[in-house]
Backbone of each chain as ProteinMPNN parsed JSONL, in Angstrom:
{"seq_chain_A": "XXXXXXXXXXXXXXXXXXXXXXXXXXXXXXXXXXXXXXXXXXXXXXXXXXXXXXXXXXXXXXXXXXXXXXXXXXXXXXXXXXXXXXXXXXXXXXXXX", "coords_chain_A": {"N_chain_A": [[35.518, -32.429, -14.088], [38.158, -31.589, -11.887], [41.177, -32.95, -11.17], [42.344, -34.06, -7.999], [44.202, -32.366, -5.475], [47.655, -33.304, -4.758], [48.678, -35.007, -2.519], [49.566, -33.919, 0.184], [53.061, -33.676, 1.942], [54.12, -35.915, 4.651], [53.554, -34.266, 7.864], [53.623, -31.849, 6.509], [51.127, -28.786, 6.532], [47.906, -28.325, 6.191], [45.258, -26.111, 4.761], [41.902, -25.779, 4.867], [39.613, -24.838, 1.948], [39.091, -21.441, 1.818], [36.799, -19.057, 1.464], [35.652, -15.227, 1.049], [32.99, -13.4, 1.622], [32.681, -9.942, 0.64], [32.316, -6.977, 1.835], [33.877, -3.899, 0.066], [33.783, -1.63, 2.048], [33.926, -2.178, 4.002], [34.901, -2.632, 7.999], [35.099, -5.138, 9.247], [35.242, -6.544, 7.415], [38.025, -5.572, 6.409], [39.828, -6.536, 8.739], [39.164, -9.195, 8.918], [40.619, -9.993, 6.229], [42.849, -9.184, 6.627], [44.077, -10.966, 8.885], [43.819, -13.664, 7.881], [46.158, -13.117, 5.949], [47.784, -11.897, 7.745], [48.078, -14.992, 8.326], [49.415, -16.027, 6.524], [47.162, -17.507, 4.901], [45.804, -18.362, 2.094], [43.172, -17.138, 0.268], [39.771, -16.58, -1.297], [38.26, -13.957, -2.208], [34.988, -11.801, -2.224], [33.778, -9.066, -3.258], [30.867, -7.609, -2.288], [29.75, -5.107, -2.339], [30.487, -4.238, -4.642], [29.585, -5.255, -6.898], [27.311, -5.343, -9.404], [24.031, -5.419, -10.606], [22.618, -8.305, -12.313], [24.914, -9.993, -11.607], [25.041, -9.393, -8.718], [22.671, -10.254, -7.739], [23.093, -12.451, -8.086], [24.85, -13.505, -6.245], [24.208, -12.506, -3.928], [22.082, -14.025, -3.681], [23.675, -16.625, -3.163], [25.416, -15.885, -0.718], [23.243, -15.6, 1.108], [22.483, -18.327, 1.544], [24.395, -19.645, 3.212], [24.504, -17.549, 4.777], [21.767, -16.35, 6.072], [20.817, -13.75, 6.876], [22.398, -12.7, 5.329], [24.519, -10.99, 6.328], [28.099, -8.985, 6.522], [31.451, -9.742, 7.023], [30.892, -12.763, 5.83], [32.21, -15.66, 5.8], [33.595, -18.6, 4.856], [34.981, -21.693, 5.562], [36.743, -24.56, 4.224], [33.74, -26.679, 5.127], [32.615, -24.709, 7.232], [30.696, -22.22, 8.392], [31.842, -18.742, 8.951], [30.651, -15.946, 10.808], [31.238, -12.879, 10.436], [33.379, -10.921, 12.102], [35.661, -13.231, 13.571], [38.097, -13.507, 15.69], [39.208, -16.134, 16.71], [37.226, -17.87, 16.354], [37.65, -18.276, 13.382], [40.895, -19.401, 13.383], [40.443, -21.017, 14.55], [39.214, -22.994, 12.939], [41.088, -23.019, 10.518], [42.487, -24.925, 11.653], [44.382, -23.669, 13.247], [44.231, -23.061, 15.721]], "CA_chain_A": [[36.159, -32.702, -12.79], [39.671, -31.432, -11.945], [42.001, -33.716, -10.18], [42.922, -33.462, -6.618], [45.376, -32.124, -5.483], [48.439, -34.186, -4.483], [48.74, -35.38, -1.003], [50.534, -33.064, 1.426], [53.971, -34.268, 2.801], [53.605, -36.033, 5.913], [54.186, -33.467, 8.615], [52.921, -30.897, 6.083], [49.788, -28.736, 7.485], [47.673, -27.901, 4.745], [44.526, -25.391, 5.037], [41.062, -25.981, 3.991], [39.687, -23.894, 1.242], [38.725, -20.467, 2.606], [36.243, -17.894, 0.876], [35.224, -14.307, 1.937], [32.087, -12.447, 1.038], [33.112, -9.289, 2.081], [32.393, -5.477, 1.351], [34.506, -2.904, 0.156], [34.143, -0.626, 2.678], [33.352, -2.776, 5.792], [36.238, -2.592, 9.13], [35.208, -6.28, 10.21], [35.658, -7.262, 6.102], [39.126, -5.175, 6.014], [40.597, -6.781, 9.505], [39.686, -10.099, 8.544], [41.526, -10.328, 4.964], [44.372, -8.782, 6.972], [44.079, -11.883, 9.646], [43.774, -14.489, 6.732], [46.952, -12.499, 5.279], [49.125, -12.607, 8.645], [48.087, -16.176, 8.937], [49.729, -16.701, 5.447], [46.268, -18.285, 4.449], [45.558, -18.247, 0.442], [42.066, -17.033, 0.35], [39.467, -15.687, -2.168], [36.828, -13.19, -1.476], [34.207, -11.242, -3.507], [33.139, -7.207, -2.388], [29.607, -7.583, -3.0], [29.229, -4.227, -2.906], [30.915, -3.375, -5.773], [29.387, -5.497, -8.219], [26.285, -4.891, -10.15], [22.862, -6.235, -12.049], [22.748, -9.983, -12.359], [25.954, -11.077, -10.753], [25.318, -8.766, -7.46], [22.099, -11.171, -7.07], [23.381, -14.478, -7.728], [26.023, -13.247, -5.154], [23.929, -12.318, -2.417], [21.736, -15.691, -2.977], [24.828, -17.257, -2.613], [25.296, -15.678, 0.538], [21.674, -16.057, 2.446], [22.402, -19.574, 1.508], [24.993, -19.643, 3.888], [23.69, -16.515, 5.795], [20.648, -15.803, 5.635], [20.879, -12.465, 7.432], [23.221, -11.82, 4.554], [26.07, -9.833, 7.016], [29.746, -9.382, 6.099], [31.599, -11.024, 6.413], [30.27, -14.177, 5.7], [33.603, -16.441, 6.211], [33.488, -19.985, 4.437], [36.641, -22.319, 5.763], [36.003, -25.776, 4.2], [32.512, -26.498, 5.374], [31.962, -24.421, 8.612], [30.398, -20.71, 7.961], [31.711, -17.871, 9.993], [29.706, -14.52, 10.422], [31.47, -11.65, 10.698], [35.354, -11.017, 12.611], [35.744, -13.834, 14.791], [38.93, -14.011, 15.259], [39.04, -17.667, 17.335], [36.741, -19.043, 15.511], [38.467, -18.662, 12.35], [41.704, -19.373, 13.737], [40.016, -22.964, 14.878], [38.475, -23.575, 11.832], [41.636, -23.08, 9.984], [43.114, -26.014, 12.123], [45.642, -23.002, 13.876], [44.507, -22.939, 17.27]], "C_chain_A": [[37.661, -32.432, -12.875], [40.519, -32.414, -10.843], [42.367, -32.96, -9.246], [43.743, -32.871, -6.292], [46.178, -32.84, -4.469], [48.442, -34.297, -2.896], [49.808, -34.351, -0.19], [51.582, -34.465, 2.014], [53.859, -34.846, 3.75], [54.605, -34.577, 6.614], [53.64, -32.32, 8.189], [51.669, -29.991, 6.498], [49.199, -27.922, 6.203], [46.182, -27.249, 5.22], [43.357, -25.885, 4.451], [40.614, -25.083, 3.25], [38.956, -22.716, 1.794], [37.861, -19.211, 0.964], [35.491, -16.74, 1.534], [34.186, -13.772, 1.226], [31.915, -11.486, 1.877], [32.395, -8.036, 1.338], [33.387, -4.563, 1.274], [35.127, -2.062, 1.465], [33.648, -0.961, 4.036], [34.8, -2.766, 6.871], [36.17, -4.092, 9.224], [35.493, -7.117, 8.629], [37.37, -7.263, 6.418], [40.283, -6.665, 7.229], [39.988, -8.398, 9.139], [40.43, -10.887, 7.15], [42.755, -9.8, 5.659], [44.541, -10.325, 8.238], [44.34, -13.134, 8.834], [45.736, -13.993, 6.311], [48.019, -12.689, 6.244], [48.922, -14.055, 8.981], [48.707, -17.339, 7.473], [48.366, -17.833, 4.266], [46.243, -18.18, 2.809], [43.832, -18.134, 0.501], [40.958, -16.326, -1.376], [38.792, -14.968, -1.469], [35.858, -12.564, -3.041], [34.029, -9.734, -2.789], [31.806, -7.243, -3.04], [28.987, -6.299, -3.574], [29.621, -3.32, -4.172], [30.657, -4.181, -6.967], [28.062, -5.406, -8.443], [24.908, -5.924, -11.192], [22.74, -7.58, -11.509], [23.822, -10.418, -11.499], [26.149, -10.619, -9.168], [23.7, -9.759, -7.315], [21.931, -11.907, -7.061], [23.992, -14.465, -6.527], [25.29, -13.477, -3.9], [23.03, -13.67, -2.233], [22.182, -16.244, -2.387], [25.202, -17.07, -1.219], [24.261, -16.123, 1.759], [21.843, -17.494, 2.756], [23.437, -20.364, 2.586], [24.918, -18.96, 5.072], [22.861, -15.805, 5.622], [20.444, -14.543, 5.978], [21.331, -11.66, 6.277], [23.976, -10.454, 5.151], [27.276, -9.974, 6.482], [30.292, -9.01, 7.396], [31.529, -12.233, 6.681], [31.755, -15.306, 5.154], [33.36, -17.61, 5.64], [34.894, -20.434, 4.625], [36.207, -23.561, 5.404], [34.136, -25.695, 4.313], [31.742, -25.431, 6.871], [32.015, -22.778, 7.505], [30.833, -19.823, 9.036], [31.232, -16.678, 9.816], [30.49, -13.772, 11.256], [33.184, -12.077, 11.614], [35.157, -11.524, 13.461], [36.777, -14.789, 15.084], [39.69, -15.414, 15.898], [38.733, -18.321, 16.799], [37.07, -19.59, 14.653], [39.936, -19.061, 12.438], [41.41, -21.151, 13.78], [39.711, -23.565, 13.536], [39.387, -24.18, 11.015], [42.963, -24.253, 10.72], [44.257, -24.979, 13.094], [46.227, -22.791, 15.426], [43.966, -24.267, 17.509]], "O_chain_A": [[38.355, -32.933, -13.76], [40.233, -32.381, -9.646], [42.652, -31.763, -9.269], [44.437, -32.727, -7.299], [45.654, -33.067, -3.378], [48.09, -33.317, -2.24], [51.022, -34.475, -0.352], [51.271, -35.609, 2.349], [53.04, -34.125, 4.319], [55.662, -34.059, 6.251], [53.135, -31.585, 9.038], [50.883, -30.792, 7.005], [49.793, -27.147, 5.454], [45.748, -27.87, 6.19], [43.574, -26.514, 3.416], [41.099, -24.022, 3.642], [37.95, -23.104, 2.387], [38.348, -18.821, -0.098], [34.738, -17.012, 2.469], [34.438, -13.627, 0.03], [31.455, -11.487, 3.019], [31.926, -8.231, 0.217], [33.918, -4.278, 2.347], [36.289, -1.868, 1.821], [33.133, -0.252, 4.9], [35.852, -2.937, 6.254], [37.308, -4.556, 9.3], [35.937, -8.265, 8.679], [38.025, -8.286, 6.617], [41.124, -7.44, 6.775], [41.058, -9.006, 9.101], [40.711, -12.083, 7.085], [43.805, -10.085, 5.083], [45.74, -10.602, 8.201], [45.322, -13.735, 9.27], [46.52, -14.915, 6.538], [49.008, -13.373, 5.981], [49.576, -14.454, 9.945], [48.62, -18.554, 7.299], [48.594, -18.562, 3.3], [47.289, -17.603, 2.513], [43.242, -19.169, 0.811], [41.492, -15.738, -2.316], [38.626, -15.146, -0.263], [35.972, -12.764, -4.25], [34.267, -9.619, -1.586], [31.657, -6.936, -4.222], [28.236, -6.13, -4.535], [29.256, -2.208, -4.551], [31.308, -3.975, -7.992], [27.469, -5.382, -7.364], [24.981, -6.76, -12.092], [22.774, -7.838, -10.306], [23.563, -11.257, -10.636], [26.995, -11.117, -8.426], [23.744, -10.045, -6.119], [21.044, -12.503, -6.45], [23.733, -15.355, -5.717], [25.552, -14.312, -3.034], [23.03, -14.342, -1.202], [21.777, -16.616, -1.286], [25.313, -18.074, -0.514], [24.407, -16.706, 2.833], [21.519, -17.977, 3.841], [23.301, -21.572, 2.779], [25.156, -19.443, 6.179], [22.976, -14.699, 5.094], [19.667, -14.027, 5.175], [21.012, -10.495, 6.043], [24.028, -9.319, 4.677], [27.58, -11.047, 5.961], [29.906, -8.357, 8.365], [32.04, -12.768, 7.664], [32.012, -15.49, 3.964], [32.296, -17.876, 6.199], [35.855, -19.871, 4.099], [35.268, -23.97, 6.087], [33.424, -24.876, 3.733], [30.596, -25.52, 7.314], [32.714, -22.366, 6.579], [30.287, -20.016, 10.122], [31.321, -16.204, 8.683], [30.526, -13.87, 12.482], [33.828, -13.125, 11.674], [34.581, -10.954, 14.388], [36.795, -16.016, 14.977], [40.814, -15.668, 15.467], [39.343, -19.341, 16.48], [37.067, -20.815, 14.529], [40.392, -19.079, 11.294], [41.965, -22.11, 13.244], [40.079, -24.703, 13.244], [39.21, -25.328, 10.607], [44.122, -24.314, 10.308], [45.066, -25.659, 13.725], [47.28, -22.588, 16.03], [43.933, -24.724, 18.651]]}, "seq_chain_B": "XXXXXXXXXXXXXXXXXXXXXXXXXXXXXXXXXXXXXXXXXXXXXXXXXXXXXXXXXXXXXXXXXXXXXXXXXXXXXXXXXXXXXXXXXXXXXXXXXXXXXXXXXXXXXX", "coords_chain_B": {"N_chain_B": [[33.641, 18.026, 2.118], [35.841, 16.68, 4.15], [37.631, 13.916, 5.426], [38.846, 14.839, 8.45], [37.436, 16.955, 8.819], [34.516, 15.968, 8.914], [35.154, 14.225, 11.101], [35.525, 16.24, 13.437], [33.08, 17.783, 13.293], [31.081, 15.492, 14.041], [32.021, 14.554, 16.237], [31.031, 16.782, 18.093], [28.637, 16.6, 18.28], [28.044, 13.916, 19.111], [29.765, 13.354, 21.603], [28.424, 14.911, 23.402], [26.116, 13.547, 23.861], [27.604, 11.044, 25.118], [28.34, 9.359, 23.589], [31.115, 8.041, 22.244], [34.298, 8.502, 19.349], [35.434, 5.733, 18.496], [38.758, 4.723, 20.101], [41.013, 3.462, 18.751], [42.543, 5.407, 15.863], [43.294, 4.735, 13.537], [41.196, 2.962, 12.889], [38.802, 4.53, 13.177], [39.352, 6.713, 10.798], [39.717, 5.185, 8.69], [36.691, 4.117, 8.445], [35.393, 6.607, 8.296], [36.374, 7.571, 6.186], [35.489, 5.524, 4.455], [32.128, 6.154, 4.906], [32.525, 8.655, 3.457], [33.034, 8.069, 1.022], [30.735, 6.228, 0.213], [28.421, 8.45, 0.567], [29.142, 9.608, -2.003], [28.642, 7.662, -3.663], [25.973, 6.943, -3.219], [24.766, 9.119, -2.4], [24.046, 9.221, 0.156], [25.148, 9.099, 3.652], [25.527, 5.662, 3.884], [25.767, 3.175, 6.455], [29.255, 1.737, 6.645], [29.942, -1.073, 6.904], [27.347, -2.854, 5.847], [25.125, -3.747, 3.543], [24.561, -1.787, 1.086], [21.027, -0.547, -0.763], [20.864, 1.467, -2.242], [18.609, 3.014, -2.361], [17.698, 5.623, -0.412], [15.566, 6.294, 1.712], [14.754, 3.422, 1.91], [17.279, 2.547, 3.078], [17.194, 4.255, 5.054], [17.277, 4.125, 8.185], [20.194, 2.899, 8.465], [21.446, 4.83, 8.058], [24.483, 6.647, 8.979], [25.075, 8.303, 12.119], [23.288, 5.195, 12.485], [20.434, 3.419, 13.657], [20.351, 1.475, 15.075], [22.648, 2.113, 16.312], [22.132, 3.375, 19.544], [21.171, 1.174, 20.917], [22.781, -0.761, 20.464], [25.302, 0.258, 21.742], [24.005, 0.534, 24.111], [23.852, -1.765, 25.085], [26.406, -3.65, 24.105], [28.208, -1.549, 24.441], [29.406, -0.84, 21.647], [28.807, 0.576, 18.59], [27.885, -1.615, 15.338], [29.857, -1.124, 13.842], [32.415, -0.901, 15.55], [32.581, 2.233, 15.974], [31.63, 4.472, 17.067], [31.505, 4.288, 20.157], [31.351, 3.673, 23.953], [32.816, 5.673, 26.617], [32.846, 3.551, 28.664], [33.508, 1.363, 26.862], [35.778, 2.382, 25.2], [37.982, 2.653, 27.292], [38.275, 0.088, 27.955], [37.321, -0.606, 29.881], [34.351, -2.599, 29.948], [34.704, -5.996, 28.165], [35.338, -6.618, 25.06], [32.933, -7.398, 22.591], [32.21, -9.373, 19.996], [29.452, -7.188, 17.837], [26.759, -8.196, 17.023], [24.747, -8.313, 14.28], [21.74, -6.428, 14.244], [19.925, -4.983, 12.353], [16.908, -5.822, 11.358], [15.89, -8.607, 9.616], [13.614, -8.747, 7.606], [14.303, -5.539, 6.562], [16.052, -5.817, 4.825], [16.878, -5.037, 1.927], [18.04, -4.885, -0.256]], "CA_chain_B": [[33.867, 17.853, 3.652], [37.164, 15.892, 4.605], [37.24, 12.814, 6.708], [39.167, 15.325, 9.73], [36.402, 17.412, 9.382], [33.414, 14.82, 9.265], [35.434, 13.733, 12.458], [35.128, 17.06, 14.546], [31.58, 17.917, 13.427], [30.336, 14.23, 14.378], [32.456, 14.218, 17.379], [30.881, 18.038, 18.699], [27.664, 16.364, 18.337], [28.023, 12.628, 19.788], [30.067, 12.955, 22.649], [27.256, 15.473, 24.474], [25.332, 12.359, 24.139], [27.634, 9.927, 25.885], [28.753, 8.244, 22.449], [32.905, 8.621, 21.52], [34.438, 7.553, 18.583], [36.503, 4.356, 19.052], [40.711, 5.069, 20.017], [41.547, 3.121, 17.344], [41.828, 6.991, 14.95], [43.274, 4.446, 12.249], [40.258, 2.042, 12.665], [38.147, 5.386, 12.708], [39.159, 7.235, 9.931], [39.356, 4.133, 7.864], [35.442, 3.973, 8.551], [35.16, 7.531, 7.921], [36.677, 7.715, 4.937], [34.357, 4.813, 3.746], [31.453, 6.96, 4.942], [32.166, 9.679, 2.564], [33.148, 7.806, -0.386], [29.165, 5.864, 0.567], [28.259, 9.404, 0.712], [29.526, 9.992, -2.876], [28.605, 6.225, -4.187], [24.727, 6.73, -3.067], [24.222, 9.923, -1.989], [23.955, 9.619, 1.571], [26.485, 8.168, 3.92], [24.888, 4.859, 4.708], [26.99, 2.27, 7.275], [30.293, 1.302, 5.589], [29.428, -1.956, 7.661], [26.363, -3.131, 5.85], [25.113, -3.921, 2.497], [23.613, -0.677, 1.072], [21.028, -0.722, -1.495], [21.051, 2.841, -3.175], [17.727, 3.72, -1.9], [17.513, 6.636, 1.035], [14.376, 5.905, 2.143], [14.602, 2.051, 2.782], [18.677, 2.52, 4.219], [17.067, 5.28, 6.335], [17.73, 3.485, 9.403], [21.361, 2.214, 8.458], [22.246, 6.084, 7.461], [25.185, 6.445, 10.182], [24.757, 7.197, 12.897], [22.356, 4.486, 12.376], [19.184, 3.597, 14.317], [20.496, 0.349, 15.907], [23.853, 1.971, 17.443], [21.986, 3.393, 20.356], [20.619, -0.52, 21.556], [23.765, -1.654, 20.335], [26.041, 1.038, 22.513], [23.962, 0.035, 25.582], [24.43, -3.215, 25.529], [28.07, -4.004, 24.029], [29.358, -0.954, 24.456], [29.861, -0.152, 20.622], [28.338, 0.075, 17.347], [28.308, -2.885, 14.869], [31.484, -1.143, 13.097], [33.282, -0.232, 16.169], [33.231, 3.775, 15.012], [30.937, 5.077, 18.163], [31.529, 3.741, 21.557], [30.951, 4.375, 25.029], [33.467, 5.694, 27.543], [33.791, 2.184, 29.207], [34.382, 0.571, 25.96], [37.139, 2.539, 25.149], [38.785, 2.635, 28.778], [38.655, -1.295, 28.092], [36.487, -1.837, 31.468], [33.654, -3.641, 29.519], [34.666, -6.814, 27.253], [34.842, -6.391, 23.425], [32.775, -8.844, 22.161], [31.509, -8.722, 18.241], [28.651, -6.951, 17.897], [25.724, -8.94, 15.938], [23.338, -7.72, 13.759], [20.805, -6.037, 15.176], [19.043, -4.677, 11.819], [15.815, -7.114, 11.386], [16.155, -9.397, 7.953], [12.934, -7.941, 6.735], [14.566, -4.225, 6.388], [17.336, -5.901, 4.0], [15.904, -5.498, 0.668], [18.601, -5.412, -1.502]], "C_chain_B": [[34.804, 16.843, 3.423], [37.185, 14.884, 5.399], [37.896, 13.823, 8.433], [37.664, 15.752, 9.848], [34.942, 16.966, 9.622], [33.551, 14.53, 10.945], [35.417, 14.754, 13.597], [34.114, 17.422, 14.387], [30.72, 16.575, 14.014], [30.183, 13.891, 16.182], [31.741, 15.292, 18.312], [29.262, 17.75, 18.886], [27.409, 15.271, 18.89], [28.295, 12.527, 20.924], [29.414, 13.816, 24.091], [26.679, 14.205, 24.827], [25.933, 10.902, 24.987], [28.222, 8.901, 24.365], [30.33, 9.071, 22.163], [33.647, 7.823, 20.218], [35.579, 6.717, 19.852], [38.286, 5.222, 19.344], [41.349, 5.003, 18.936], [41.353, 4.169, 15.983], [42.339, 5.774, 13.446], [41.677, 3.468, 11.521], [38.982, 3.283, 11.996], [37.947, 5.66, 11.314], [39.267, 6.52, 8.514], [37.798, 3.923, 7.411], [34.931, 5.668, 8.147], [34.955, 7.862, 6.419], [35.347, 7.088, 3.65], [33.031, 5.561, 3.955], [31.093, 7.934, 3.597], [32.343, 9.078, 1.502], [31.522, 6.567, -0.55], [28.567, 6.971, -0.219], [27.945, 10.079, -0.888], [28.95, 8.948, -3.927], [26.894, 6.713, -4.777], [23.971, 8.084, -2.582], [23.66, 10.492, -0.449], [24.947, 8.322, 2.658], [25.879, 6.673, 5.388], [26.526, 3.737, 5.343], [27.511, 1.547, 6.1], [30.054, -0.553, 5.86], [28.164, -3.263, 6.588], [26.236, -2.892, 4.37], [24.444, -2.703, 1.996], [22.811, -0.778, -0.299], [20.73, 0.498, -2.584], [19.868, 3.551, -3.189], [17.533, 4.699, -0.556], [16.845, 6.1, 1.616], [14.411, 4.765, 2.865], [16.095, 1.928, 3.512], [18.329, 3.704, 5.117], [17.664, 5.094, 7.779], [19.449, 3.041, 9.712], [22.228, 3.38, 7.894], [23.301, 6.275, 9.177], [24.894, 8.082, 11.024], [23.241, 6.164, 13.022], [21.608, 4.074, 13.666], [19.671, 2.595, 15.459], [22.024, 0.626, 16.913], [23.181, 2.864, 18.514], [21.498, 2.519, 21.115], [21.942, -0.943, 21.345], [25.215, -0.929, 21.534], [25.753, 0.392, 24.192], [24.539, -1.019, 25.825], [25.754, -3.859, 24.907], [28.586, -3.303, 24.057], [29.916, -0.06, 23.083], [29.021, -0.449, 19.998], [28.493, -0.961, 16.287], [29.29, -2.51, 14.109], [32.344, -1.026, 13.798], [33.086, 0.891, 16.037], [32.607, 4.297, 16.424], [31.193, 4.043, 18.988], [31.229, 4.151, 22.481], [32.332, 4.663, 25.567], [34.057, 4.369, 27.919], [34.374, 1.39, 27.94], [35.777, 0.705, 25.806], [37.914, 2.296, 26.006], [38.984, 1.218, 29.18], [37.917, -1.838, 29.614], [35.023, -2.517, 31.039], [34.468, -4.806, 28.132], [34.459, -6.666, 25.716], [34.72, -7.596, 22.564], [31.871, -8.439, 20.384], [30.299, -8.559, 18.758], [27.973, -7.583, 16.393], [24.278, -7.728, 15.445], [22.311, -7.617, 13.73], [19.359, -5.991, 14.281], [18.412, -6.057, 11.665], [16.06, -7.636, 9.762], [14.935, -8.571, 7.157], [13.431, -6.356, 5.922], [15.684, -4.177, 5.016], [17.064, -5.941, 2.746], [16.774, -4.902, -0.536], [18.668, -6.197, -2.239]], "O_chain_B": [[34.598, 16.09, 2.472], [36.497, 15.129, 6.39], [37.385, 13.468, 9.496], [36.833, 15.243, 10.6], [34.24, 17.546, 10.45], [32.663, 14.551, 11.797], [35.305, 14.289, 14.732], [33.636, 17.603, 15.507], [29.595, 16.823, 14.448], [29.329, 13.458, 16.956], [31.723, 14.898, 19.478], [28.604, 18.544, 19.557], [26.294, 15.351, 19.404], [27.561, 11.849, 21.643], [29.665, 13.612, 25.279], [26.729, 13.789, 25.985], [25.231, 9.975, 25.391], [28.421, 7.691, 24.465], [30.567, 10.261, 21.954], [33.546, 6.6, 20.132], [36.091, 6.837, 20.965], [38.716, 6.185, 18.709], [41.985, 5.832, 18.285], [40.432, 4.021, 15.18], [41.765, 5.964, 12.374], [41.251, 3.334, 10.373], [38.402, 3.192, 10.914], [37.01, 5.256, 10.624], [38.995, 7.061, 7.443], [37.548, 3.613, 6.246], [33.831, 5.702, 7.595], [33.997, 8.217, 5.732], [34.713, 7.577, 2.714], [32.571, 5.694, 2.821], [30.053, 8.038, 2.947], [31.642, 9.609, 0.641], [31.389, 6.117, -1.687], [28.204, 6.791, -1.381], [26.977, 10.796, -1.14], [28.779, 9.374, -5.07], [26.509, 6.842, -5.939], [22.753, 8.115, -2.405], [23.15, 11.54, -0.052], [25.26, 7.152, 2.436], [25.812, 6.573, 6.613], [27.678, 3.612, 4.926], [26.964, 1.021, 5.131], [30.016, -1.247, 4.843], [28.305, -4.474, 6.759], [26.965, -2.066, 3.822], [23.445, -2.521, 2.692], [23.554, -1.074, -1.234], [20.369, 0.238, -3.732], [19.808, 4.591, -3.844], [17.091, 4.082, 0.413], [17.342, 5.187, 2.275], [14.212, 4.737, 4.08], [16.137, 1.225, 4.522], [19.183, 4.108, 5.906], [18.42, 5.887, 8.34], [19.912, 2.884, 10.842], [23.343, 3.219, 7.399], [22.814, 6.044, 10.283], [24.468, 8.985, 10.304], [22.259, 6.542, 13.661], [22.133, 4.373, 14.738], [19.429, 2.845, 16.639], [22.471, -0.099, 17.801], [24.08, 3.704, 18.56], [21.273, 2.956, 22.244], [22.325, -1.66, 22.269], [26.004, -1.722, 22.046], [26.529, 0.0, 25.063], [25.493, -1.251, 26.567], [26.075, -4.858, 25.551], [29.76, -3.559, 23.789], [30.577, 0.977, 23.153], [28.306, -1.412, 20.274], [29.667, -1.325, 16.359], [29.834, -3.446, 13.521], [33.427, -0.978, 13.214], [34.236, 1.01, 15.614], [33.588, 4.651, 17.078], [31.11, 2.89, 18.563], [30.665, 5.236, 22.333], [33.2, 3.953, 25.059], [35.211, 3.996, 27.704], [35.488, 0.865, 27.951], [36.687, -0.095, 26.027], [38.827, 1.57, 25.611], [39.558, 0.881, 30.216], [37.937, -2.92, 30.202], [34.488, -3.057, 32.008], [34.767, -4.21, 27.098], [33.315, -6.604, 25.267], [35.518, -8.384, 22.057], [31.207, -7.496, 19.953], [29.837, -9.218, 19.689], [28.377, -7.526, 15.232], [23.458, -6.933, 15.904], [21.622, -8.52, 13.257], [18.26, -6.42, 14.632], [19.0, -7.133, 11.768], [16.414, -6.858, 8.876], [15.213, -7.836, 6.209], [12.966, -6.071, 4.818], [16.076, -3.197, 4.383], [16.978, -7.09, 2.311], [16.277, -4.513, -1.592], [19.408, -6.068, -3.213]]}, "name": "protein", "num_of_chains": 2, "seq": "XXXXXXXXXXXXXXXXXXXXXXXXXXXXXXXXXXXXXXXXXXXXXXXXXXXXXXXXXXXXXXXXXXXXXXXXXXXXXXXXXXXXXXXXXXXXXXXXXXXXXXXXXXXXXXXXXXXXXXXXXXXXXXXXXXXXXXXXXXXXXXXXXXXXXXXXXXXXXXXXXXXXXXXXXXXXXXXXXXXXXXXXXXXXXXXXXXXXXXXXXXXXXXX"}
């Protein structure tokens, strides 16, 4: 277990944790890591399609399990899932709008 | 073949039909590009869009222009990457609302 991390300032606005499962060579991947990016967010992601063997189908489990359709991108903010560029939704999610 | 020239052979053949690419030429040839380097990946230039799994045969349908952007054109207007549109899309007199994925879960067999 890693310790928390410290309490935000009051006043502070602090993000929940954001992950992308995206593709390489997707438009609705590219424009939302650039949305994440002007929104100063700190994000990870993965490009599913560029990895291989064993860890390209733990990955996509990982995905169905969240979206079962398995589309990109499959958006994780905290606990809410978003599918694909929506750029409101994620905007809300991320406490912005 | 070059992403320009992908883009006037595609275009000399789509827009008889009523399909244009999108305005957006950076959004385009962004999607183009990915196309051919697909193209180069797998051997045939399946949607940059979409998970591909290195078989022809079963991405048959998701080879671009793929099977689902003429249902998906009627009714929103564009394909699920943006890259083909209609007239009104572009000209902004229908709504651009994300397009959802059309292909059926069974077909996904990566």
């Amino acid at each position: 277990m890693t310790e928390p991390d410290p309490k935000p300032a009051a006043g502070e606005k602090t993000t929940p944790p954001v992950k992308i499962y995206s593709l390489s060579t997707c438009s609705h991947c590219k424009a939302t890591k650039k949305l994440l990016g002007e929104c100063t967010v700190q994000y990870e992601f993965v490009d599913v399609d560029l990895l291989e063997g064993e860890e390209r189908r733990a990955i996509i489990e990982d995905v169905k399990k969240f979206n079962p359709r398995c589309s990109f991108p499959t958006v994780i903010i905290g606990d809410k899932v978003i599918v694909g560029y929506k750029e409101k939704e994620i905007k809300e999610a991320l406490g912005l709008e | 073949m070059n992403a320009e020239e992908l883009y006037e052979t595609m275009r000399k053949v789509q827009e008889p039909k009523g399909y244009y690419f999108n305005r957006d030429r950076e959004r385009v040839f962004e999607l183009l590009e990915a196309l051919l380097l697909n193209k180069k990946r797998y051997g045939y230039p399946g949607c940059p869009c979409r998970l591909l799994c290195g078989d022809r045969e079963k991405d048959r349908d998701i080879i671009c222009p793929c099977v689902y952007s003429v249902a998906d054109i009627a009714e929103y207007g564009s394909c699920y990457c943006n890259l083909y549109v209609s007239r009104e899309w572009n000209e902004g007199k229908i709504p651009r609302v994300y397009v959802p994925e059309r292909r059926p879960p069974e077909k996904m067999t990566f």
